[in-house]
N, C-alpha and C positions, 0 to 999 in steps of 0.2 A: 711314506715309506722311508724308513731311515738306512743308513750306510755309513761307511767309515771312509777318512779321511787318512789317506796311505803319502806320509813325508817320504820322498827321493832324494836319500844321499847324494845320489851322481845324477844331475837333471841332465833331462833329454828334450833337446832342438829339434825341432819340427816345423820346416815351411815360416822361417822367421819367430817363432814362438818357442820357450822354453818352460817348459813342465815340471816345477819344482814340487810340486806333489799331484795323486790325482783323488779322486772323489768316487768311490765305488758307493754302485747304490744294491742296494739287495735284490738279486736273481727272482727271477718267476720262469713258471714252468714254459713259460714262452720261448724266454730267452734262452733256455738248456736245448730245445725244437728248432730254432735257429742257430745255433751253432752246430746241432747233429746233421745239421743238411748241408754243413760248409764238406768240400773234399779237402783231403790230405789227411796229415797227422793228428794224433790226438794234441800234441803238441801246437800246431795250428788250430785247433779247433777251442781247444783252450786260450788262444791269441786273441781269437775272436770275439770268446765270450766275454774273456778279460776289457778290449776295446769298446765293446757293446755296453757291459755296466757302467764303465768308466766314462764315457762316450769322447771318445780320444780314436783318431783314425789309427790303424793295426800297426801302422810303423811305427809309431810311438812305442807301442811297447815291444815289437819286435827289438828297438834300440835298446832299451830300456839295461842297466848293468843287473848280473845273475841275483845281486843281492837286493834292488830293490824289487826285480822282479818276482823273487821270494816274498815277501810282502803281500804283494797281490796275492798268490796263492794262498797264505795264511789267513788273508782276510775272505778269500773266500770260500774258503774251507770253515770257518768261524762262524760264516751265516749259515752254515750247511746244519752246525752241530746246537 
């Protein structure tokens, strides 16, 4: 299953590790079932999903700056269409 490879302008530190890009791999209908069962926001729930493909714990991209977080979106918006 292929995915894309998302370069971070502003990397993000995490528990000693620093995140200069991450590696999303393409959703299944699994992974949209597990993040509809997280509580909160769609905004959170979206955090999740993003952490889940990427598999990077959810602070990472909670950290993450508005524009690369942008990114992620786009790329997963991209496997959608």
């Amino acid at each position: 299953m292929s995915g894309e490879t998302i370069a971070l302008e502003y990397p993000v530190k995490h528990q000693g590790h620093e995140y200069g890009q991450l590696a999303m791999r393409r959703p299944r209908v699994g992974d949209m079932l597990a993040a509809d069962k997280q509580s909160g926001s769609d905004v959170e729930r979206e955090i999740a999903m993003f952490s889940c493909l990427c598999e990077v714990p959810p602070e990472v991209v909670r950290e993450m700056d508005m524009k690369d977080y942008r990114k992620l979106q786009e790329a997963y918006t991209g496997f959608l269409s």
